[in-house]
C-alpha positions in Angstrom: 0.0 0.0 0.0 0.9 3.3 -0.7 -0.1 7.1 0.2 -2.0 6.9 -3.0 -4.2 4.3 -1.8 -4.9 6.2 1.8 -6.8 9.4 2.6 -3.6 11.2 3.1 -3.1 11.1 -0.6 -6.4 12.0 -1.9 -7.7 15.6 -2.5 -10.5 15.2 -0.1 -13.4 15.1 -3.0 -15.5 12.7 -3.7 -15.8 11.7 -7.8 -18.2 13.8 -9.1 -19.0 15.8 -6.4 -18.6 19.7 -5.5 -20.1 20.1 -1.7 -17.4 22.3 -0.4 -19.5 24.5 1.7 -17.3 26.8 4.0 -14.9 23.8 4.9 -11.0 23.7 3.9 -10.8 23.7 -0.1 -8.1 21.7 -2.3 -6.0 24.2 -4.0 -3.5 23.3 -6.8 0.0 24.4 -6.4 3.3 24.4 -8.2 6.5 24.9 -6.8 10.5 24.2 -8.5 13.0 22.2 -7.0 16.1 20.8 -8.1 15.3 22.0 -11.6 11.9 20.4 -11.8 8.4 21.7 -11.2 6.2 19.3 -8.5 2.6 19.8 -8.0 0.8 20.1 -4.3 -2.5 20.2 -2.9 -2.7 23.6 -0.4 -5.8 23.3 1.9 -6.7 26.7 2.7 -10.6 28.7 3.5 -10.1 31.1 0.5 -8.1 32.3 -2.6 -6.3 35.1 -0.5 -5.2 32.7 2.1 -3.8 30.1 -0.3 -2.2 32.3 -2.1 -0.5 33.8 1.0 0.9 30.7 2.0 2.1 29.9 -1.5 4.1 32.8 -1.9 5.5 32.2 1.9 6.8 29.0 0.8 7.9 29.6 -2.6 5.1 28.2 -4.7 2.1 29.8 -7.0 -1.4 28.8 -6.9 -3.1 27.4 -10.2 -6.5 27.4 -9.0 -9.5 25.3 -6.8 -9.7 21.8 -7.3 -13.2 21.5 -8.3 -13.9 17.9 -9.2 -12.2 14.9 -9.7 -12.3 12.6 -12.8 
């Protein structure tokens, strides 16, 4: 088993499924290192705060994870 396979590694939606309500939201991010670019889920209440803590560690937002395939 891998993180993959546990809840740690999931987004947090379920397939098909956009009840997000005021809770945490899935975030994409993208961040460099060691001359390649890595993506990252940031959980955050709102654009402003996810942002915020992407540029505090050196990463850029792409946008809300909305659904899931």
């Amino acid at each position: 088993m891998n993180r993959f396979e546990t809840w740690f590694g999931d987004n947090g939606l379920v397939q098909g499924r956009q009840d997000l309500g005021q809770r945490l939201r899935p975030y994409g991010a993208r961040y460099r290192f060691m001359d390649r670019t890595w993506g990252i889920v940031v959980w955050a209440y709102s654009w402003d705060e996810a942002n915020w803590y992407a540029r505090s560690h050196g990463m850029k937002i792409d946008g809300l994870i909305t659904d899931v395939l």
